[in-house]
N, C-alpha and C positions, 0 to 999 in steps of 0.2 A: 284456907290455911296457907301461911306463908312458912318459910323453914329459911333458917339462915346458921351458915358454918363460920365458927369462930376460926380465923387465919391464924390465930399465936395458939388453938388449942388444937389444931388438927395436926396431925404426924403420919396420915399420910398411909392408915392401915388398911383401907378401900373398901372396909363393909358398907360403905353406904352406899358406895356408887355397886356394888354387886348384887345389895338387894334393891337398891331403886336408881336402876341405871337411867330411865328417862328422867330424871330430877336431879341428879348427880354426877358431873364428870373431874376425872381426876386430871391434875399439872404435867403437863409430860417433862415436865421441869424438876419438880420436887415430890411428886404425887397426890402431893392435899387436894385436899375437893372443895367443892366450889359449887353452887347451885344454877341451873340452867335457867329455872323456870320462876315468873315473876310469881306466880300464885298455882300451888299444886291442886291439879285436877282431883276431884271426888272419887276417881277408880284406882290415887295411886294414894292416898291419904295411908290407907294402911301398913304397906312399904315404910314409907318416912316416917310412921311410928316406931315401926322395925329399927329403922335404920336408926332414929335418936336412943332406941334403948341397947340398939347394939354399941353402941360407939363407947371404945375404951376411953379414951380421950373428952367425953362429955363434952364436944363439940360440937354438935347440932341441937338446933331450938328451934320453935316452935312458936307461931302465935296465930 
């Protein structure tokens, strides 16, 4: 599974990186997130489900 955060759609509200902090870190600039990892490990796939359905902003995807 790959996951990738739209830059014009994120604002920066941090549920993603709080529930899948190894796959997610925020801008210390602006706060938007931004994805660490080239391809999400097997034991965090569920988080970044989380984290795409949490997201106000419908900024994170998936493939």
């Amino acid at each position: 599974m790959k996951v990738h955060v739209d830059d014009e759609r994120c604002q920066g509200h941090t549920l993603c990186a709080m529930i899948a902090p190894k796959i997610f870190e925020l801008s210390e600039i602006d706060g938007h997130s931004s994805v660490v990892v080239d391809e999400v490990p097997a034991d965090e796939e569920q988080r970044v489900m989380e984290a795409v359905n949490s997201c106000p902003e419908r900024a994170i995807s998936i493939s």
